[in-house]
N, C-alpha and C positions, 0 to 999 in steps of 0.2 A: 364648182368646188372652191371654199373660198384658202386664202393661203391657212386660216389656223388649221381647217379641217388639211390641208395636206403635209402640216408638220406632221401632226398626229397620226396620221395615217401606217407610220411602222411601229408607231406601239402601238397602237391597234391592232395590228394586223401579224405582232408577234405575240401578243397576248392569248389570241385563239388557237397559235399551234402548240400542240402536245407536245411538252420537254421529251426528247430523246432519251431513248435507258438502253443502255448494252444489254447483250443477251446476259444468261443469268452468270456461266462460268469463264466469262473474258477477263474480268481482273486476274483469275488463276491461272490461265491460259498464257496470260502474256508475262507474269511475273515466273512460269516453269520455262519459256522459250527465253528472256533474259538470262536466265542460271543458269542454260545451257550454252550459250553463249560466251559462262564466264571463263571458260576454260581458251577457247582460242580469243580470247581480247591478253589473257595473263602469257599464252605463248608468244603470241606477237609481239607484247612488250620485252620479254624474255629476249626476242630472237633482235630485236633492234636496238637495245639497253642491258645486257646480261647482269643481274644482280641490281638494277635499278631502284634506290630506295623511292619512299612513297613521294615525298619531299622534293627530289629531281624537278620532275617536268616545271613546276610551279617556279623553284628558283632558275633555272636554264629562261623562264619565260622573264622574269623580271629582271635578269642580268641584260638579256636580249633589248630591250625597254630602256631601261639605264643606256646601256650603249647605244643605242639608235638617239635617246635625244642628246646626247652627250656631243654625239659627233655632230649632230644636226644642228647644235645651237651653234657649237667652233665651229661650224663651217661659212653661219649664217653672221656670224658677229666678226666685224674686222678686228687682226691684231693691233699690236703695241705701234708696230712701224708701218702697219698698211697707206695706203694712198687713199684720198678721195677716189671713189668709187666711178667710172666711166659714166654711168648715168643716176642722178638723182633728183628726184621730184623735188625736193625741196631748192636746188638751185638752177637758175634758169641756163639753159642751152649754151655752152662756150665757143659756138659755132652755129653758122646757119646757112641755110639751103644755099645762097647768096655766094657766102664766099669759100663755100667747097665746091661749087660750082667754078669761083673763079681760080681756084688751084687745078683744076684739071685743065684749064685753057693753057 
């Protein structure tokens, strides 16, 4: 078999099988089993948010978001009076294996 023939090989070979169809009454099926549904998804929000407008979860998500990078950036950026950092790749080693070796002697 040479390589073109085995690219081809899965369209080919999805080309002959018969597209899949749901039985005749499943779209109605599953859109009456959702609606029944809708009643304990509205108590549960009920029971964990009482009076909850539509609007909530969406802003509670993007305040959440705002404050995660908020703190994440001031934690990640040094202040006004910070120090050089203990270790940085851009400047070479203020010590070495050598002479912290000869501080312990």
């Amino acid at each position: 078999m040479s390589e073109m023939e085995q690219d081809d090989f899965p369209t080919r070979a999805m080309a002959r099988l018969e597209a899949a169809r749901p039985p005749a009454g499943m779209r109605g099926r599953l859109l009456v089993a959702y609606d029944a549904q809708r009643p304990l998804r509205i108590r549960l929000a009920e029971l964990l948010w009482p009076g909850m407008p539509a609007w909530a979860p969406g802003a509670a998500l993007a305040a959440s978001l705002l404050l995660g990078v908020g703190v994440g950036v001031g934690v990640a950026l040094p202040g006004p009076t910070a120090e050089r950092m203990a270790f940085s790749p851009e400047e070479p080693p203020s010590a070495s294996v050598e002479s912290l070796l000869a501080e312990e002697r």
